[in-house]
C-alpha positions as CSV (number, residue, x, y, z in Angstrom):
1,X,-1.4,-50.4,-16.2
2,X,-3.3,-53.9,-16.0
3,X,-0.5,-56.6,-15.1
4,X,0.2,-59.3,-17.8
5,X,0.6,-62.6,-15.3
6,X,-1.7,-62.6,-12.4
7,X,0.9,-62.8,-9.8
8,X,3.0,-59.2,-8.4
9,X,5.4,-57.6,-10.7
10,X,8.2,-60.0,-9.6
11,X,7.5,-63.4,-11.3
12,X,9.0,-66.4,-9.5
13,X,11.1,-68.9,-11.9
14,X,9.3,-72.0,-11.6
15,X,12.3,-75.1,-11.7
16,X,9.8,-77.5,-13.2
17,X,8.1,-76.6,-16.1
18,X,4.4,-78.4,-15.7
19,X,2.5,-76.2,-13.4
20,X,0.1,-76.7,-11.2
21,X,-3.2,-77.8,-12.3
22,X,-6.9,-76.3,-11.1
23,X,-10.3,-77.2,-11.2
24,X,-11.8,-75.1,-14.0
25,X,-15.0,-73.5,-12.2
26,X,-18.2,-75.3,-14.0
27,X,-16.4,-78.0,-15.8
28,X,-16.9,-81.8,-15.0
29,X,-13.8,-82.6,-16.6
30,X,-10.4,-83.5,-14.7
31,X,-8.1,-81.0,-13.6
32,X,-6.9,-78.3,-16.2
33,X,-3.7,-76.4,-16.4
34,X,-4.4,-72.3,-17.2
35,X,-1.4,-70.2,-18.6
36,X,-1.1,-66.7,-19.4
37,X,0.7,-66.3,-22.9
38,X,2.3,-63.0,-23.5
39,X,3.5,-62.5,-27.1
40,X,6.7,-61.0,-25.9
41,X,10.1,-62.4,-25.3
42,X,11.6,-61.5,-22.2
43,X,15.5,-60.6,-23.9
44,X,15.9,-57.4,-26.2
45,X,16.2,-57.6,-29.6
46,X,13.6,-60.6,-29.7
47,X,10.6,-61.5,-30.7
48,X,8.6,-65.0,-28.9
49,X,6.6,-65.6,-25.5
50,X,6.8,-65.5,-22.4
51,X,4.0,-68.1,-20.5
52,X,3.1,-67.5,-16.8
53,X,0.9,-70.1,-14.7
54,X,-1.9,-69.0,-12.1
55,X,0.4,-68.0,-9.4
56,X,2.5,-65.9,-11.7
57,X,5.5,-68.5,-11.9
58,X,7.8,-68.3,-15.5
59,X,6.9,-71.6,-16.6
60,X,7.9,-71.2,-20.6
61,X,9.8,-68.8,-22.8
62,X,10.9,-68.1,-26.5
63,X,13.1,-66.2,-27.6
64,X,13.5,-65.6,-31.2
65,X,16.4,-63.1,-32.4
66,X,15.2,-61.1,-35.2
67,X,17.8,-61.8,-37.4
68,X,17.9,-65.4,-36.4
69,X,16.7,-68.6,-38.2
70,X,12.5,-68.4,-38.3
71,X,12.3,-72.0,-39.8
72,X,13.6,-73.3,-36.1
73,X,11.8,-72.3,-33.6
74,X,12.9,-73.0,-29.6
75,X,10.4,-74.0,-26.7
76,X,12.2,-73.4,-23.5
77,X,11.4,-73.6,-19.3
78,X,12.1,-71.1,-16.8
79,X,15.6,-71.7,-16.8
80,X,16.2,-71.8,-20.4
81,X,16.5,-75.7,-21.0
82,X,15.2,-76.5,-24.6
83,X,12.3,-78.8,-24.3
84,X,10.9,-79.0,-28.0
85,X,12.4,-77.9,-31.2
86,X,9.8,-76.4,-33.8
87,X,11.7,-76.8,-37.1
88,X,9.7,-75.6,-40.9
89,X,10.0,-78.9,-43.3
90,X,11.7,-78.1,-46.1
91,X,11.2,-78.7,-49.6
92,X,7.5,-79.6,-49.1
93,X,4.1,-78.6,-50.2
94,X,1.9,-75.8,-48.1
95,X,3.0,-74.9,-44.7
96,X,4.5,-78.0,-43.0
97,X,6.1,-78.2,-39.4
98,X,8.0,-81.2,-37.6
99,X,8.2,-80.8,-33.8
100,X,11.3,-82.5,-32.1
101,X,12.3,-83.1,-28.1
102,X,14.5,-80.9,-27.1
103,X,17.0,-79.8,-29.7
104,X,17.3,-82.8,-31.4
105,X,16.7,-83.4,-35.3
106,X,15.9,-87.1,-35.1
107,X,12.7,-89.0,-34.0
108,X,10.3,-86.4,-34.3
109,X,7.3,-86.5,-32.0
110,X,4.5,-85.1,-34.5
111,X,4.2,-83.6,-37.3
112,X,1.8,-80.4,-38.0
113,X,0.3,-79.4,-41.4
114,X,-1.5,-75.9,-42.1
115,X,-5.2,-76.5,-43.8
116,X,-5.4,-75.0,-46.7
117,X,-9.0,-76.7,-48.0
118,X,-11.4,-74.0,-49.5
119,X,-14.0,-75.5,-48.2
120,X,-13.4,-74.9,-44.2
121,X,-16.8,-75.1,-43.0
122,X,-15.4,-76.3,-39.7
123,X,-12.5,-73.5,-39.5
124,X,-10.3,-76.0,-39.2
125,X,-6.8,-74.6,-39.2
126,X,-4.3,-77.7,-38.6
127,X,-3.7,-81.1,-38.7
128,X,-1.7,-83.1,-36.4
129,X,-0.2,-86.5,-37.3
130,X,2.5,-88.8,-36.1
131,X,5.9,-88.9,-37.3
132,X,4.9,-92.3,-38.7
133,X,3.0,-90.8,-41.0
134,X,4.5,-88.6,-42.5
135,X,5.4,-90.0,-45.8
136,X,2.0,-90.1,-46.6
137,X,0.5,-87.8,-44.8
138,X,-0.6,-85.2,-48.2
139,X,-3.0,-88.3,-49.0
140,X,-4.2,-89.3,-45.0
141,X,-4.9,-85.9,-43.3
142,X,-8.5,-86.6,-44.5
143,X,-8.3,-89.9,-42.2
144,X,-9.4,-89.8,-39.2
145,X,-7.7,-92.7,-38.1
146,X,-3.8,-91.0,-39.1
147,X,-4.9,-87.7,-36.9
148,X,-3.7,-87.3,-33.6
149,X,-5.2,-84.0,-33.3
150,X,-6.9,-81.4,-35.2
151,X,-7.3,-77.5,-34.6
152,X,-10.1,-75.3,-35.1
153,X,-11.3,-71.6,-34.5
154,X,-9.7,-68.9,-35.1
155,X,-6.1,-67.9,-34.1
156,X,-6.3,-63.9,-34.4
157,X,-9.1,-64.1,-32.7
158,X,-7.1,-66.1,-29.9
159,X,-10.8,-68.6,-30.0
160,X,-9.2,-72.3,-30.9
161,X,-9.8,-75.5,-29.6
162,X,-7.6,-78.7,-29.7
163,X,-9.3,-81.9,-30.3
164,X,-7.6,-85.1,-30.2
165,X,-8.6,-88.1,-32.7
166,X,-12.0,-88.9,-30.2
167,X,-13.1,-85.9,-30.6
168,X,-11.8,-84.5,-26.3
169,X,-11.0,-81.2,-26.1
170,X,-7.4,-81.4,-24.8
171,X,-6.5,-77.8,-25.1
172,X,-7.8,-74.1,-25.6
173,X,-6.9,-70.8,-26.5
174,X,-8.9,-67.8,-25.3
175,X,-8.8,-64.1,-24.7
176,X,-7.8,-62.9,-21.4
177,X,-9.1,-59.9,-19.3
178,X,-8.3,-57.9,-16.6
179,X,-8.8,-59.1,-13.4
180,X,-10.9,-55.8,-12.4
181,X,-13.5,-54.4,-14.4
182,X,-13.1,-57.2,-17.2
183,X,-10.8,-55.3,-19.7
184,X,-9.4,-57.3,-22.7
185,X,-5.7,-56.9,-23.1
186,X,-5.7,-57.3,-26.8
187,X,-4.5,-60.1,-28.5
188,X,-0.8,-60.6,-27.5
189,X,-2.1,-61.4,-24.0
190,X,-4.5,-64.3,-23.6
191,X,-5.1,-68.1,-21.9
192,X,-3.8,-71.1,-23.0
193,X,-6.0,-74.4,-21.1
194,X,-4.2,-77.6,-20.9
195,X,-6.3,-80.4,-20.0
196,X,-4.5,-83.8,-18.7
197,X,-4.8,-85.6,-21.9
198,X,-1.5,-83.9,-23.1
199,X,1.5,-82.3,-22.1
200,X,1.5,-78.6,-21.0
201,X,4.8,-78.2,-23.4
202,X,2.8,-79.9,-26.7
203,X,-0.1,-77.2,-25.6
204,X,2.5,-74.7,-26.3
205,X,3.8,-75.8,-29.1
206,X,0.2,-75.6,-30.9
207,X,0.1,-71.7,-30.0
208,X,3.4,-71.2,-31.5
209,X,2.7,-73.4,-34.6
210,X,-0.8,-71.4,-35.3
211,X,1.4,-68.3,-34.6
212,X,3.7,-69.2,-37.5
213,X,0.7,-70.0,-39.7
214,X,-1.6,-67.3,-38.9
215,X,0.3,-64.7,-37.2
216,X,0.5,-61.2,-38.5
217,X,3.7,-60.3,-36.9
218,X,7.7,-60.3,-37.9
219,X,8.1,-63.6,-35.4
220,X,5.5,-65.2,-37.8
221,X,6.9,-64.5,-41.2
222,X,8.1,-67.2,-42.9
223,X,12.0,-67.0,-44.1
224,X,13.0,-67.9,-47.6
């Protein structure tokens, strides 16, 4: 059976949660960071993801109970310390998420805001603002100048890109495969690439946003 992480079957718990970063072979760009996202929590009766850098190090985990709150949504380290809280805004129009540090509820970082234009012609799937902006963000996420990032691609097709408000790439999502004979795992398995611009742990939070707003799985359904 192909391995998920790259490293042996024992993974290592990493006690700092931004891995190492590499050279990406052929880019001119600064040094990236490359995790392995595996759409599996590690506990029973949970549904998240377990994230694995090059050397096969735990470096982030989620851990969702089934029956537990899907509006609030936990990003954790190795060791289980809560570094951003994913939390659905309520009482708002289309599908609206503020992300907190740690497990606060005040002084939000950013907020995220699904795109639901009919005319997508560049398969853009979300908009990124700051807190500041949130009052009016219905009327600005057509401004350039309110966006700190926007995503496009396609998330079941694990094929996004994250592009900040000058138009860098600052993070990607792609499909993973096998380290011999160049086997796709499927979907639950792929990369997440972090360039410097941004935190590793934000770069996560973007995979677990599009997987609330274009997932197909019980993790991703939205509660009442």
């Amino acid at each position: 059976m192909t391995k998920v992480y790259p490293n042996a079957a024992n993974a290592k718990i990493a006690l700092a949660y931004e891995p190492e970063r590499l050279k990406l072979s052929g880019s001119d760009q600064e040094d990236a960071t490359v995790l392995t996202v595996w759409k599996k929590s590690l506990l029973l009766n949970c549904n998240g993801f377990t994230v694995f850098d090059n050397k096969g190090n735990l470096v982030f985990r989620v851990d969702n109970y089934l029956a537990g709150h899907k509006g609030e949504i936990v990003l954790m380290d190795a060791c289980g310390k809560p570094l951003l809280t994913i939390r659905r805004k309520r009482l708002s129009l289309g599908d609206n998420w503020v992300v907190y540090d740690g497990e606060t509820a005040v002084n939000p970082r950013f907020c995220v805001r699904k795109n639901v234009g009919i005319l997508n012609n560049n398969k853009c799937l979300a908009h990124v603002t700051s807190a500041n902006n949130d009052k009016g963000a219905s009327k600005n996420y057509d401004n350039k100048n309110s966006m700190l990032y926007q995503v496009e691609g396609s998330y079941g097709q694990r094929c996004c890109a994250v592009y900040d408000n000058k138009r860098r790439k600052v993070a990607e999502i792609k499909r993973k495969e096998a380290a011999v004979g160049g086997v796709a795992l499927g979907v639950d398995v792929f990369r997440l690439i972090v360039q410097p611009e941004i935190d590793t742990s934000v770069g996560m939070a973007f995979v677990i946003l599009l997987d609330q707003m274009y997932g197909t799985s019980s993790f991703s359904r939205r509660s009442s």
